[in-house]
C-alpha positions as CSV (number, residue, x, y, z in Angstrom):
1,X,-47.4,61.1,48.2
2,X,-43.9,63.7,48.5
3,X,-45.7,65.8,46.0
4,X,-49.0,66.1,47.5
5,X,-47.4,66.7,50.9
6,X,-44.9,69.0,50.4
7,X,-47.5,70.9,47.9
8,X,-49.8,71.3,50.8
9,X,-47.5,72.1,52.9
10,X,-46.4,75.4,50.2
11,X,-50.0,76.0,50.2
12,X,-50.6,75.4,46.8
13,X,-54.1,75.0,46.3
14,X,-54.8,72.5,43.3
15,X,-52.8,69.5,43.4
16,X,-53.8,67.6,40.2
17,X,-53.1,64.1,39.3
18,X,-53.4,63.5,35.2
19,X,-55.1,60.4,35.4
20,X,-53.9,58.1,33.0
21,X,-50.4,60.1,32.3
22,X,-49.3,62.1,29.5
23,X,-52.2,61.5,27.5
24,X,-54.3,62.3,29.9
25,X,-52.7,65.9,30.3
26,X,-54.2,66.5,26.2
27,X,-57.6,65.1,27.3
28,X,-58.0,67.1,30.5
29,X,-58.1,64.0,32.6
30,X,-57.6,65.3,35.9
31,X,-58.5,64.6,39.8
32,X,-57.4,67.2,42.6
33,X,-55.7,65.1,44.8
34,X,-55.9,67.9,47.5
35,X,-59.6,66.9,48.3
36,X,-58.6,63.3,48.7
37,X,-59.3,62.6,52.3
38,X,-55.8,62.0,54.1
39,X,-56.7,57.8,54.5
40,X,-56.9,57.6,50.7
41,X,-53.7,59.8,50.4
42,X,-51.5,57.7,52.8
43,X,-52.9,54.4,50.9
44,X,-49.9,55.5,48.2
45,X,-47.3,54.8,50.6
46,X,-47.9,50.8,50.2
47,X,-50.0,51.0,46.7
48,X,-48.1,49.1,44.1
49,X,-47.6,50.9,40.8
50,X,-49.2,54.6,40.1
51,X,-52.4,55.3,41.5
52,X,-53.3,57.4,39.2
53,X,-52.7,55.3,35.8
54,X,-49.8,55.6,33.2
55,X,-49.9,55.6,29.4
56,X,-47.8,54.4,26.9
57,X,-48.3,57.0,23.9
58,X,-45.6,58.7,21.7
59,X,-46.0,62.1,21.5
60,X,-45.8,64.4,18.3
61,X,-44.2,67.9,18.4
62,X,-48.0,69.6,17.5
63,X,-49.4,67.7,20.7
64,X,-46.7,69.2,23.0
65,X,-48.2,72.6,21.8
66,X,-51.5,71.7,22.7
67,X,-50.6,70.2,26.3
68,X,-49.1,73.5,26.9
69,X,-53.1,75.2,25.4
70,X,-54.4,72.8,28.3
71,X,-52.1,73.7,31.0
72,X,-52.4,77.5,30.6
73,X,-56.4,77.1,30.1
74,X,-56.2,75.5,34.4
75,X,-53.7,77.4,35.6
76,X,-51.2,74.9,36.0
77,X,-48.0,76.8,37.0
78,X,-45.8,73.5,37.6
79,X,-45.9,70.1,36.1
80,X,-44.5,67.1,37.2
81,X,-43.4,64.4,35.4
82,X,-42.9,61.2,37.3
83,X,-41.7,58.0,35.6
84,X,-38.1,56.6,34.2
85,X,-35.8,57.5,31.4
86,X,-38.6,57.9,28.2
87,X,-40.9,60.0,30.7
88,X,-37.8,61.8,31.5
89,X,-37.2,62.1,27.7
90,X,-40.8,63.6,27.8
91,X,-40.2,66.1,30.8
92,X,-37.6,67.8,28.7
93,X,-39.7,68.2,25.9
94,X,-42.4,69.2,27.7
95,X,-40.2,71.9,29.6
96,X,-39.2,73.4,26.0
97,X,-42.2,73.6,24.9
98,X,-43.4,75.8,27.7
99,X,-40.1,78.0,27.6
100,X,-41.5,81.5,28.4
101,X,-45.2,80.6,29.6
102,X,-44.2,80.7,33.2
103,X,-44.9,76.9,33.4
104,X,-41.9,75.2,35.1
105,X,-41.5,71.4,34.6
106,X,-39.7,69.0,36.8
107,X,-38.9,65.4,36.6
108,X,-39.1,62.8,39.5
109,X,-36.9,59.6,38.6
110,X,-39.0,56.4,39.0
111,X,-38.3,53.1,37.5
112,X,-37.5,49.5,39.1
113,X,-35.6,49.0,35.7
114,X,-33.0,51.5,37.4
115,X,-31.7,52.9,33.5
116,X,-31.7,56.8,34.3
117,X,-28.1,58.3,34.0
118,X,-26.8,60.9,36.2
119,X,-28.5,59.3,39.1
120,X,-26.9,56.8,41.5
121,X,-30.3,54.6,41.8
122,X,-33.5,55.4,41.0
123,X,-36.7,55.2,43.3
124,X,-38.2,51.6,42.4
125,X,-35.5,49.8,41.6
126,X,-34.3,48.8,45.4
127,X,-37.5,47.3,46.5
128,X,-37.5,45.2,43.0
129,X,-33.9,44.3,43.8
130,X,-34.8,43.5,47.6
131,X,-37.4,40.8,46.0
132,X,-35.4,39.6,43.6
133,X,-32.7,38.7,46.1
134,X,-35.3,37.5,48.6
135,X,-36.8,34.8,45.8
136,X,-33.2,33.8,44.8
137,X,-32.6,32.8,48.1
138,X,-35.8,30.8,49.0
139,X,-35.7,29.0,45.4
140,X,-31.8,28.0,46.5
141,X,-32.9,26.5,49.5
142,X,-35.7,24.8,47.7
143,X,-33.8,23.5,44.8
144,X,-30.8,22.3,47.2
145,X,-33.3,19.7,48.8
146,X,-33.9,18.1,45.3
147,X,-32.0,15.3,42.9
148,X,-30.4,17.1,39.8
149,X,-32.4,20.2,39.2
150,X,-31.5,23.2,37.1
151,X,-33.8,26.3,38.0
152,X,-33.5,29.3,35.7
153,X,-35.1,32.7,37.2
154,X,-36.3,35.4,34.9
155,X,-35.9,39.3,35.8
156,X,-37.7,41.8,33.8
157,X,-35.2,44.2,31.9
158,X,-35.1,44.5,28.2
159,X,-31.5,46.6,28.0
160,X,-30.4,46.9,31.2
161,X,-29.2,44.4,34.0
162,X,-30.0,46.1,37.3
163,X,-32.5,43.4,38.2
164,X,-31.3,40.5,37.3
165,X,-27.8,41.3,38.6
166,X,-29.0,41.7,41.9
167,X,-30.0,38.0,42.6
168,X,-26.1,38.5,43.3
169,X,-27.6,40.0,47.0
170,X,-29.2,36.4,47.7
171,X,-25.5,35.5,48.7
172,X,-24.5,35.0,52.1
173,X,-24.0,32.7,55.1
174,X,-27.0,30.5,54.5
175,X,-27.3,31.0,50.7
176,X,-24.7,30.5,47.8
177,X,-26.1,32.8,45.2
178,X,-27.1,32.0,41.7
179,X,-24.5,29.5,39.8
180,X,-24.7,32.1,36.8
181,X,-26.2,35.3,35.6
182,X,-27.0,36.5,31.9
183,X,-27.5,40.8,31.7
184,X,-28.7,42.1,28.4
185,X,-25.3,44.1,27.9
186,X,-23.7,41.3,26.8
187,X,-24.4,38.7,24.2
188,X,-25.9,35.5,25.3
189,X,-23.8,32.0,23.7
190,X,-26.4,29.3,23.4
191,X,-23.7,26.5,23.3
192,X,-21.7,28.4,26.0
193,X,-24.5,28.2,28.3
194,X,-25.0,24.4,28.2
195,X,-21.8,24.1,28.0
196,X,-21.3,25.8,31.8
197,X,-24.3,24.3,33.2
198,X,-23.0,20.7,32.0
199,X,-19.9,21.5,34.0
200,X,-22.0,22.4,37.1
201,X,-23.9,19.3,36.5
202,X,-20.8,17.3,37.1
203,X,-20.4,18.8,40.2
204,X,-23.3,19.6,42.3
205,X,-27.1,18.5,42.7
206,X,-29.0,22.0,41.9
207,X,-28.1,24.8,39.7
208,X,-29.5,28.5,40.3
209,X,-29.3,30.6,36.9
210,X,-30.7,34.4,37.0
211,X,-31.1,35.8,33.2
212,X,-32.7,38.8,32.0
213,X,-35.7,38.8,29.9
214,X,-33.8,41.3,27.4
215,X,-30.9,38.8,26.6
216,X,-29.6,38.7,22.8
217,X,-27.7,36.4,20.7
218,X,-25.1,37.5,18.7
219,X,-27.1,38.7,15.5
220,X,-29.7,40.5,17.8
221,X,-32.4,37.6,18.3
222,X,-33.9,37.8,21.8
223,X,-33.0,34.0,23.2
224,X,-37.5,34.4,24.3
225,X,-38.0,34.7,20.4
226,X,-36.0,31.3,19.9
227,X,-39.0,29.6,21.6
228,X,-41.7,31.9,20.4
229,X,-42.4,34.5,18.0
230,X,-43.5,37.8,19.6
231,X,-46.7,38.7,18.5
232,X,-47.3,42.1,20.9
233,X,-45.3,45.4,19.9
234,X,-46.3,48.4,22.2
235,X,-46.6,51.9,20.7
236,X,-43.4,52.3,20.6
237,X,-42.0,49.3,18.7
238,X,-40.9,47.5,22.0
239,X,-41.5,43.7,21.7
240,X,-43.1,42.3,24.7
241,X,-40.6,40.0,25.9
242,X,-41.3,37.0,28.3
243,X,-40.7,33.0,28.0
244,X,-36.6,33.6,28.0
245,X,-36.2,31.1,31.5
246,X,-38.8,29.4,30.0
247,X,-37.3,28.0,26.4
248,X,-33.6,27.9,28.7
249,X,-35.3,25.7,30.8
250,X,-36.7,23.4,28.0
251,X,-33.3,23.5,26.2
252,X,-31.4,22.6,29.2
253,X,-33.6,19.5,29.9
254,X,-33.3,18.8,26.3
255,X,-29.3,19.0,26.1
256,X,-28.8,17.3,29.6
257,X,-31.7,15.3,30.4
258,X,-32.1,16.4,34.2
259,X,-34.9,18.2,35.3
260,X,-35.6,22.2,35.1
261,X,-37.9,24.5,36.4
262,X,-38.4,28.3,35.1
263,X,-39.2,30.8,37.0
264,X,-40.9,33.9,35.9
265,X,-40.9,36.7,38.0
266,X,-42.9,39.1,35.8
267,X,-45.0,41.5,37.3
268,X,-44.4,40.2,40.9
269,X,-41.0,41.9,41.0
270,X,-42.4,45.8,41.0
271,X,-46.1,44.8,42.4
272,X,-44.6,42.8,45.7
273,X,-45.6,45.9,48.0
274,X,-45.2,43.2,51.4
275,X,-41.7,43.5,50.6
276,X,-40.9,46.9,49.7
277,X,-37.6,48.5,51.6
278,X,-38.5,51.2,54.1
279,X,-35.4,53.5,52.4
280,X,-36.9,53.1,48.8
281,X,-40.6,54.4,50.3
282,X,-38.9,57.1,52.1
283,X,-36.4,58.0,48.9
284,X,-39.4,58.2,46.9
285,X,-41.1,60.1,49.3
286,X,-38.5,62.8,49.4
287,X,-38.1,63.5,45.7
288,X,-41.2,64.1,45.2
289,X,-41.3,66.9,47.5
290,X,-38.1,68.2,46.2
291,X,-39.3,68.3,42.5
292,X,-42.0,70.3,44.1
293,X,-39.8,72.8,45.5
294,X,-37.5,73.3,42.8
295,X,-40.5,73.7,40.7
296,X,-41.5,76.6,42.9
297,X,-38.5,77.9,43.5
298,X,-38.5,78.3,39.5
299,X,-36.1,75.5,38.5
300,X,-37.3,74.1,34.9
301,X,-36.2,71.7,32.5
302,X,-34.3,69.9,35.8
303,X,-34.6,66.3,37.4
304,X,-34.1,65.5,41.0
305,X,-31.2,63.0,41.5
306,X,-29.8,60.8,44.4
307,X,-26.3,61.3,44.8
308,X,-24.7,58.9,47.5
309,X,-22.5,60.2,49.6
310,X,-21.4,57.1,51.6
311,X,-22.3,53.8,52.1
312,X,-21.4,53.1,55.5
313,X,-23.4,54.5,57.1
314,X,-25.8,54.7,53.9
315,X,-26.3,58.1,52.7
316,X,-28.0,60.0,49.6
């Protein structure tokens, strides 16, 4: 939406979305976004996701050469590349590949997963968090009116532990916060973890837990493979991981006896557009019109960042 608007606002006169991402830049896959009438355009505002599709294929150094052949053969003078830290990875190889074609390339950070570097959050990742805390409130008030109940909540995030760290934010006045929380950085202890949730047994009637999807044992296992074997490897060798509250869950009821529930927050935690914070929409919003003026202002090779500059009041 901040690239279409601040693009029309420059004048530029063909705004193209590549629809179905990078690969749809090598198969001329595009919609000019400038015709849209305005209702569709201010649909992105709420739409969950990217309206005009993503892809998840690995590019090889002779296809860069030929998405350059297709950007020259439409006269497209600046490309943006929206996305997180692999279609950042992309936007700089994209940006050397069309070193001295008068193409300039910009990235716009974008991921709920919040792993780009340099940047102190990126667009995505506070609405996800807002969520995340939300649910980890309302299933500790639900859990809190039950006997002896272990719930275990699964965040998405394979190596980093943005979202599941921030059912941390469900604490407060009228909520206690999860009883523990598993990130990816550091390696899950099986017997550790039963042994911790015994000791909260002892003591109180529900137990909270918030792990990510991504955690390990020791020698590398994902705990979701302990239960499962992974069947599902995307194009670039990442196994789809899910089931990790799940097995916990079963091992917990197992070990203790009590009941469990697992929670899976899956898709819900970057789809959940009803609960979307206003500053992420209006974050997003503005860096997307800042790639597009840094692109015609002849930056290249760059990426727009947030830096904070205070946190009360908030500022970026």
């Amino acid at each position: 939406y901040g690239v279409v608007r601040q693009a029309q606002e420059l004048g530029i006169e063909k705004i193209y979305g590549a629809i179905g991402g990078s690969e749809a830049v090598l198969k001329e896959n595009f919609l000019d976004m400038g015709k849209l009438p305005d209702e569709k355009i201010e649909l992105l505002l709420t739409t969950p996701g990217t309206a005009i599709g993503s892809s998840r294929f690995p590019l090889e150094q002779e296809q860069y050469e030929a998405m350059v052949s297709v950007l020259k053969k439409h006269h497209i003078k600046y490309v943006l590349f929206n996305g997180g830290n692999g279609s950042m990875d992309t936007c700089g190889k994209v940006s050397r590949a069309c070193h001295g074609e008068d193409i300039f390339v910009v990235g716009i950070p974008k991921t709920m997963d919040n792993d780009i570097s340099i940047i102190d959050h990126a667009p995505g990742f506070p609405s996800a968090a807002k969520y995340i805390a939300t649910v980890t409130k309302e299933v500790g008030a639900d859990v809190k009116s039950l006997p002896i109940h272990v719930c275990v909540i699964e965040a998405m995030g394979r190596n980093a532990g943005w979202l599941t760290g921030s059912a941390a934010l469900s604490m407060g006045e009228d909520c206690e916060g999860p009883d523990l929380i598993y990130l990816p950085e550091i390696e899950f202890d099986l017997h550790s973890f039963s042994e911790r949730v015994k000791a909260l047994v002892a003591k109180k009637t529900s137990i909270v837990v918030a792990v990510s999807e991504g955690i390990r044992t020791a020698d590398g296992t994902y705990v979701c493979e302990l239960g499962n074997s992974i069947d599902f490897v995307d194009a670039f060798g990442h196994k789809q991981l899910s089931g990790t509250a799940s097995y916990l869950a079963s091992f917990i009821a197992g070990e203790i006896g009590c009941k469990t529930r697992a929670i899976e927050l899956s898709t819900l935690q970057r789809s959940a557009s009803h609960a979307a914070s206003r500053v992420d929409i209006l974050e997003a919003y503005q860096v997307g019109g800042a790639a597009v003026k840094a692109a015609d202002e002849g930056d290249s090779g760059k990426m727009v960042v947030l830096q904070r500059l205070s946190d009360d009041p908030y500022q970026c």
